[in-house]
C-alpha positions, 0 to 999 in steps of 0.5 A, spaced: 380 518 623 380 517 631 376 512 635 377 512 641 385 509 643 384 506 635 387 509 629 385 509 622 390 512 617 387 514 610 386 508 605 391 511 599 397 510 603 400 503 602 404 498 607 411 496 605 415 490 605 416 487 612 422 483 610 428 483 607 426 478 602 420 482 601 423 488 600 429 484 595 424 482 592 420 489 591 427 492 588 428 487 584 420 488 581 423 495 579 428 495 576 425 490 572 419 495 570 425 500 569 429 496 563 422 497 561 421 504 562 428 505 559 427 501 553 420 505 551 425 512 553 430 510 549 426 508 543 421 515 543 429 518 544 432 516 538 426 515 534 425 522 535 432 524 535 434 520 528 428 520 525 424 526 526 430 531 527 427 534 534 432 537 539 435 532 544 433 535 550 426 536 547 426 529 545 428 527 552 423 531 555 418 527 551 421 520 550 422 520 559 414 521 559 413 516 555 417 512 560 414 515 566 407 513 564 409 506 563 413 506 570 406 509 573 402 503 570 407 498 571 410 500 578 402 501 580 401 494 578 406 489 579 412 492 583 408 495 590 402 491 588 403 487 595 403 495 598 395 494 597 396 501 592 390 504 588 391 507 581 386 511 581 388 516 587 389 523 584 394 524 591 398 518 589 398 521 581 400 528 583 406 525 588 409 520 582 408 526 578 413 531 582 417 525 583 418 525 575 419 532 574 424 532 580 428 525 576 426 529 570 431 535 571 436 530 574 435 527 567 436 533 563 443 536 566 446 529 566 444 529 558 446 536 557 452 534 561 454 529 558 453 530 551 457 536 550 463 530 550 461 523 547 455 522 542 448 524 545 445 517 545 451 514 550 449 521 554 442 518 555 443 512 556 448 516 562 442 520 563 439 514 565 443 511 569 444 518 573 435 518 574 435 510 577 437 511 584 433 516 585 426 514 581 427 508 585 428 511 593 423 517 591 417 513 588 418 508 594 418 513 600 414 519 596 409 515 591 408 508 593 411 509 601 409 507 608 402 508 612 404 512 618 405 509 624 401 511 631 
């Protein structure tokens, strides 16, 4: 919205860090989130895979949207909370989803990869090493990311 020379932009686009240890601080918030993201992953993966017989790249499908939904509330809550972020956005939750469906491919080629020559819980805990850098680059410009400036 435009009034006079003053520029408004819209309320569900956050304000990121403004400072290194601002920013530190944020990333270190993530990858904390992340471990509990892996953890709930890997626990519905391996649950479904040795206890339930279901297919590896069908459990991975499900045990990553496990994790993905406690990223969503997780991240949202603490880690870009200093963002001024709103959960109940339907943009943002459109935006995490197509960030997660973009990691989850990178998650599945990794797992397929790799499971073809070591044991297929190793390949996921690779699969998941393979999806952190990009969750965390894509979810803080695409998901959680700046208001625009001007």
């Amino acid at each position: 919205m435009v009034w006079g020379e003053l520029t408004l932009p819209p309320a569900d686009l956050p304000v990121p860090p403004t400072t290194p240890s601002a920013r530190l601080r944020e990333m270190a918030l993530f990858a904390g989130v992340g471990v509990l993201n892996t953890l709930v992953d890997l626990a519905v993966f391996a649950a479904l895979v040795t206890l339930l017989a279901v297919p590896p790249l069908m459990a991975n499908v499900v045990s990553y949207g496990a994790g993905a939904l406690n990223s969503y509330l997780l991240n949202g809550r603490v880690t870009f909370r200093a963002r001024g972020v709103r959960l109940a956005s339907w943009r943002r939750a459109a935006r995490f989803a197509a960030v997660n469906l973009g990691c989850l491919l990178v998650s599945l080629a990794a797992l397929a990869a790799l499971s073809s020559f070591m044991p297929v819980l190793a390949a996921k805990l690779g699969s998941v090493i393979a999806t952190f850098a990009c969750g965390y680059v894509l979810n803080s410009l695409l998901v959680y990311g700046s208001r625009p400036q001007g």
